[in-house]
C-alpha positions in Angstrom: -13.4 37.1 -28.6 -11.3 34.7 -30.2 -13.0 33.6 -33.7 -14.4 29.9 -33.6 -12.5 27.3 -36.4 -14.6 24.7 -38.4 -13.3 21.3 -36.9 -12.6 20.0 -40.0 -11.4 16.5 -38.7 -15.2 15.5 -37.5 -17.3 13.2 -38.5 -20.2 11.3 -36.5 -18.9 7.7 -35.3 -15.7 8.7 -35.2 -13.7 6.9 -32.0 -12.8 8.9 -29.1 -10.0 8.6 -26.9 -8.1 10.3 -24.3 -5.3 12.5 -24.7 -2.3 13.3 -22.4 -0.1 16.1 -23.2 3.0 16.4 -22.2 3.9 20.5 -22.1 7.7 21.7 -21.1 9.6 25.0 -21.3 11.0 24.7 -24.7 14.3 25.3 -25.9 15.5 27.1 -29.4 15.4 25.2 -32.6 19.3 25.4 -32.8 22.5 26.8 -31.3 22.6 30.0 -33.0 22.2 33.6 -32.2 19.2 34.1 -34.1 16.8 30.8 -32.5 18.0 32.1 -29.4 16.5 35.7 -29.6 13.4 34.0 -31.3 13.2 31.9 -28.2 13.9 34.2 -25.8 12.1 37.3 -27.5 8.8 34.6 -26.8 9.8 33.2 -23.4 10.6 36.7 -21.8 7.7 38.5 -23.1 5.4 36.2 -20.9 3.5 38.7 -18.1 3.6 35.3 -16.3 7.6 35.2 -16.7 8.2 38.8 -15.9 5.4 40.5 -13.6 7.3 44.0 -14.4 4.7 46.2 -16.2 4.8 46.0 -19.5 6.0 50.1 -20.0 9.1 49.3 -18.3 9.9 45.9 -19.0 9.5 45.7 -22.7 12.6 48.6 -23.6 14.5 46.7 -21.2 14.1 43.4 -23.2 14.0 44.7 -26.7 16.8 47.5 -26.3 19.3 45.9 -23.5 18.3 42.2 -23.5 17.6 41.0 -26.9 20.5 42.6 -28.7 22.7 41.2 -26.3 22.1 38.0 -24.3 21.4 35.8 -27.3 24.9 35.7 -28.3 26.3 34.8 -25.2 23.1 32.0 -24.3 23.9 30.6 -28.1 27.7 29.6 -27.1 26.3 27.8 -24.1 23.5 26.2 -25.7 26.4 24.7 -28.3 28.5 23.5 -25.6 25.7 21.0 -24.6 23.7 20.7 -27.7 23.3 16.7 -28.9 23.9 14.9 -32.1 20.3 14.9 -31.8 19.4 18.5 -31.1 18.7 20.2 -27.8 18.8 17.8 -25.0 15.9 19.3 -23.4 13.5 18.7 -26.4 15.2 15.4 -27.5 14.7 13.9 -23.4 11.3 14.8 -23.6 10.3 13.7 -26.7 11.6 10.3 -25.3 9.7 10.8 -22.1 7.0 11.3 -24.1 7.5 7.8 -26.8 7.9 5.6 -23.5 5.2 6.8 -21.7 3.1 5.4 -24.9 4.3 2.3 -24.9 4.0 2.2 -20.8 0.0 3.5 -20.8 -0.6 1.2 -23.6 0.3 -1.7 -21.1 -1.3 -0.4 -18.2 -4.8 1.2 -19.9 -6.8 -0.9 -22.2 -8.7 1.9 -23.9 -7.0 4.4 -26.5 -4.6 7.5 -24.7 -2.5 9.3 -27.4 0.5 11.0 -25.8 1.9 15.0 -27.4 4.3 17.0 -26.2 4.3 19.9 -26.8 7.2 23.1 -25.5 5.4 26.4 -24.0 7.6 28.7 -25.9 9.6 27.2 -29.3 8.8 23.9 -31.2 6.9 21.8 -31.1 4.6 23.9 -30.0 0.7 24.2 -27.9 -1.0 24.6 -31.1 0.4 22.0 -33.2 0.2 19.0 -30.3 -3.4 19.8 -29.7 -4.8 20.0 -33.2 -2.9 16.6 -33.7 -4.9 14.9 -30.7 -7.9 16.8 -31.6 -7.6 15.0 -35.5 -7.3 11.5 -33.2 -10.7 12.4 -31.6 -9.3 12.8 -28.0 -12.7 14.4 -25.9 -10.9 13.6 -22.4 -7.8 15.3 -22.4 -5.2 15.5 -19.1 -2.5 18.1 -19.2 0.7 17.2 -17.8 3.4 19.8 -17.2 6.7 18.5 -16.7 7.3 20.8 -13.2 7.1 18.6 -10.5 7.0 21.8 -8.5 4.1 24.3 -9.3 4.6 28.2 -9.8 2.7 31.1 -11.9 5.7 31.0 -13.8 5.7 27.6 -15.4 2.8 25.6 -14.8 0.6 28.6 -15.2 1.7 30.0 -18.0 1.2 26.4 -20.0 -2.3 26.6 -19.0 -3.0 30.4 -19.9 -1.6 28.7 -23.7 -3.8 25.9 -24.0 -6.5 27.7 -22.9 -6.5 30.3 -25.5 -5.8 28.0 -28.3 -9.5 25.9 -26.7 -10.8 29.5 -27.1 -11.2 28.6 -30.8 -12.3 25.2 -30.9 -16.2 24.3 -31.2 -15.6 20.9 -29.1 -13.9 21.6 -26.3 -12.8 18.2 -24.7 -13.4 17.0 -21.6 -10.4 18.2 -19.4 -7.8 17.6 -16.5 -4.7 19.7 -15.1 -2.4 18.2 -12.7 -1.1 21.3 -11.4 2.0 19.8 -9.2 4.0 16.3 -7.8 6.5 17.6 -6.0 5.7 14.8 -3.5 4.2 12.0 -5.3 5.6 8.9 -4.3 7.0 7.3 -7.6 8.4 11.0 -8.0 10.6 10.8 -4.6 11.7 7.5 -5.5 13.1 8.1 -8.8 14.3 11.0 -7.9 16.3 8.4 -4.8 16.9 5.6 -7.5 18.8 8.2 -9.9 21.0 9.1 -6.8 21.8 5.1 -5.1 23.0 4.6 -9.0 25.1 7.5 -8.8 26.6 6.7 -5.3 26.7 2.9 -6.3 28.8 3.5 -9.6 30.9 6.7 -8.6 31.0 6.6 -4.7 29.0 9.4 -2.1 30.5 12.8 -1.4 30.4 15.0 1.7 27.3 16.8 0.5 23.9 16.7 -1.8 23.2 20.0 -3.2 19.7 19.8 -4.2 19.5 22.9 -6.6 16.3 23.8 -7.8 15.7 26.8 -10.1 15.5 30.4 -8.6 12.5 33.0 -8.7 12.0 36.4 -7.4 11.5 36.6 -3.8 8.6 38.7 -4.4 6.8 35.5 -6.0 6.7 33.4 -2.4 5.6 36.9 -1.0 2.4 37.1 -3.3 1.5 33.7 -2.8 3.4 31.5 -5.7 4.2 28.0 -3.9 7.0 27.2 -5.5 9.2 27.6 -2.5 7.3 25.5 -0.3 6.9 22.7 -2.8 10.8 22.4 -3.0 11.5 22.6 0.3 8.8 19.4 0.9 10.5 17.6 -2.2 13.6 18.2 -0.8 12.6 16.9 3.0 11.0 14.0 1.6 14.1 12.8 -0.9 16.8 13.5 2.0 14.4 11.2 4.6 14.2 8.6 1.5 17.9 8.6 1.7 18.3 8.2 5.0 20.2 11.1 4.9 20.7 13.3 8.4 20.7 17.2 8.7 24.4 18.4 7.7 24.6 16.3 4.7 22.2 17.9 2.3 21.4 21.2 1.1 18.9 22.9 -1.1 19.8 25.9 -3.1 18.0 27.5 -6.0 19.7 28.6 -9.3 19.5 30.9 -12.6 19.4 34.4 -10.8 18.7 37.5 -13.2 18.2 40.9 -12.4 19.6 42.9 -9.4 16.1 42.0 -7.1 16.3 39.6 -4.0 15.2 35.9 -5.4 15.0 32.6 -3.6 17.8 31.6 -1.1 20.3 30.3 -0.5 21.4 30.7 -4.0 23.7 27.8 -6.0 26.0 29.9 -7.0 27.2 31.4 -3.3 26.6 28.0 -1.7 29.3 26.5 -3.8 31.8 29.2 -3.3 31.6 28.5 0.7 31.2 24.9 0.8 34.9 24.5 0.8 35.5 27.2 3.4 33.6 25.4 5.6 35.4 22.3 5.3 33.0 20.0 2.3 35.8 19.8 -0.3 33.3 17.1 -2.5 29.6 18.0 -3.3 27.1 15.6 -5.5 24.8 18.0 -7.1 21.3 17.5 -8.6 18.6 19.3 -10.0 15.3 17.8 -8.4 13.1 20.1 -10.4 14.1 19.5 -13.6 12.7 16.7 -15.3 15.0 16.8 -18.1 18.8 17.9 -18.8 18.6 21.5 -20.3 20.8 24.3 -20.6 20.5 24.7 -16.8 21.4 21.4 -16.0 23.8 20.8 -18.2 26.1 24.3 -18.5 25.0 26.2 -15.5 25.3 23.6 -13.4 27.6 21.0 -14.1 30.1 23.5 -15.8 30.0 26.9 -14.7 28.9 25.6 -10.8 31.8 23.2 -11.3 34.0 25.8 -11.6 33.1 28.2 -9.0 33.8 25.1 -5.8 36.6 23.9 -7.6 37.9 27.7 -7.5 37.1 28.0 -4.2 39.3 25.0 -2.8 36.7 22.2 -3.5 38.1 18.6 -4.7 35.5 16.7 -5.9 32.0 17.7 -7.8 29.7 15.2 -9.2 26.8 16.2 -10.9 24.1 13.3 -11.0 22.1 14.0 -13.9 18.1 14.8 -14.3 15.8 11.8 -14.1 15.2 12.0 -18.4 14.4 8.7 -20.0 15.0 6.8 -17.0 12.6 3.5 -16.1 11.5 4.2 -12.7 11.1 8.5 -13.8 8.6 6.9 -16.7 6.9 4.8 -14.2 6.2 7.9 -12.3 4.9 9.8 -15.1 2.4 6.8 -15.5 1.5 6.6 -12.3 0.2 10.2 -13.1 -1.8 9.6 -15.4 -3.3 6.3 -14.5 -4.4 8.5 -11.4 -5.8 11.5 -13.0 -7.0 9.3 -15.9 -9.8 7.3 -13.0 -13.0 7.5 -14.2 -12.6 7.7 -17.7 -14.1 5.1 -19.8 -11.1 4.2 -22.1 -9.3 3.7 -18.4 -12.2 1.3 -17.3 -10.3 -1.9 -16.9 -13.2 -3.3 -18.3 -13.0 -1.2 -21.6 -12.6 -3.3 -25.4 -12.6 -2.3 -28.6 -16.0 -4.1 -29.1 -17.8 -1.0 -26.8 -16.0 1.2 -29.2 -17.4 0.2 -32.1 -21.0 0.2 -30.4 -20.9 3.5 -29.2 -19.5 4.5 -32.8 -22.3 2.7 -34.7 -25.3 4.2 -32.6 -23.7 7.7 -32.7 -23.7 7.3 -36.6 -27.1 6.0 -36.4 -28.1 8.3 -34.6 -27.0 11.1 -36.7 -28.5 9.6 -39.8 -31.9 9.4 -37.9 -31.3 13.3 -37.4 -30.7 13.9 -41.2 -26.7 14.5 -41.0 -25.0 14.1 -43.6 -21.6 11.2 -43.1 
């Protein structure tokens, strides 16, 4: 059994809040060889990630993978890397900064927003010990996959988890588990793509390309599929957009076993054969622009159509920092957030400081020391 920690940040009367963290995959801490194998040594050791048994998968990724892939993943990671860092971490933390500033003007009682990466910085630990030290005791999780699988959304819940394991107070707690089909979702998601079509014109096709799994996932019950497949449906019908004009594809294969189909990759390499010489591609399930997004997609994908005959590929980037994608978040929370007395419209500061002053009162009544 994990050991129990002193919560040395407690004091009686102190104000409580909610808390709202933000959790994505992660992404290394730079564009070099060795963050990359740190990263990847931590994301593909998950059981979650890989469901191989651990005899045989473990070799495979410390005496094939490791020594190898983090080379090649480092070049790509510094063809896309910002002036600001990794464009995954540097959209979310933005995602993360304006949903503050839009809960603030929606919820009158204190809500602290962390983010916080599932494997790299910043990580689980860190954000939670920093709401826990702003007396959060309702806390809602929030993982950036619209789209719910073992793999992902899971996995950020098996980490937070163990690091409540240690804590004496465990707040009061929340999971969204999916929004693959929440309203605000669909329409940003068909916002980001009329301002696309508006400002660089509609091609023949929408490739929706969502990331790939292991067919053997759908086959033992993870969603996943399903969820993309409805998010999918519902964007095309918010388009207006009839059968023929739109297809959904899933991404990022590894490994010689059967995963999710159609895959990305073959898609593109037939489109032209079949007459679509311009595609507009997007990647519904990604929240923010990441390595995926960004080289798989819009360069190497790029090049496999054009090679095949295509004309024209547009990729129509993730929803990021975008208004109506932060509305969406918000809606989120305000939802799961019902209920809550710092989300009772009829919350002040003034029933803060009451309920502070008779816990302290309390306390001294009970002989604890302040």
């Amino acid at each position: 059994m994990a050991k129990v920690i002193s919560d040395k940040s407690f004091f009686h009367g102190k104000a409580e809040s909610i808390g709202v963290l933000l959790v994505n995959l992660g992404t290394p801490d730079e564009p070099t060889t060795a963050s990359v194998r740190k990263y990847l040594a931590e994301f593909l050791a998950d059981p979650r990630v890989i469901e191989i048994p651990r005899f045989a998968w473990l070799p495979i990724l410390y005496g094939l993978i490791l020594p190898k892939r983090p080379a090649k993943s480092a070049e790509n990671y510094k063809k896309i890397w910002l002036d600001q860092g990794s464009p995954l971490l540097h959209y979310s933390q933005r995602q993360a900064d304006l949903l503050q500033q839009e809960i603030k003007s929606r919820i009158n009682g204190p809500v602290h927003i962390e983010l916080a990466m599932r494997y790299g910085n910043p990580n689980i630990k860190t954000a939670l010990t920093t709401l826990k030290e702003k007396g959060v005791h309702r806390l809602l999780v929030l993982p950036l996959y619209p789209q719910y699988s073992a793999t992902t959304t899971a996995t950020s819940f098996d980490a937070i988890n163990k690091v409540l394991k240690t804590w004496r107070w465990i707040p009061e707690m929340r999971y969204i588990m999916q929004y693959h089909d929440a309203p605000s979702y669909i329409d940003a998601l068909a916002e980001s793509v009329n301002t696309h079509w508006n400002k660089e014109g509609q091609n023949d096709v929408l490739l929706m390309s969502f990331h790939g799994l292991p067919k053997r996932n759908l086959d033992l019950g993870d969603p996943y599929f399903c969820q993309c497949h409805k998010t999918g449906r519902l964007l095309a019908e918010k388009l207006g957009l009839q059968e023929g004009q739109w297809r959904l594809t899933f991404q990022s294969r590894f490994g010689k076993a059967e995963w999710l189909k159609p895959y990305t990759e073959s898609t593109l390499k037939c489109l032209p054969k079949k007459g679509v010489k311009s595609v507009d591609v997007m990647c519904p399930g990604f929240p923010a622009d990441c390595l995926e997004t960004l080289e798989e997609i819009n360069m190497e994908n790029r090049g496999y159509f054009m090679a095949a005959g295509g004309e024209e590929y547009s990729y129509i980037p993730a929803l990021n920092d975008a208004s109506s994608h932060i509305n969406a978040l918000a809606d989120l929370v305000q939802q799961h957030t019902q209920g809550w007395k710092e989300a009772d419209p009829n919350w002040s500061d003034a029933n803060q400081q009451t309920l502070g002053k008779l816990s302290v009162d309390l306390a001294k009544k009970k002989g604890a020391k302040l």
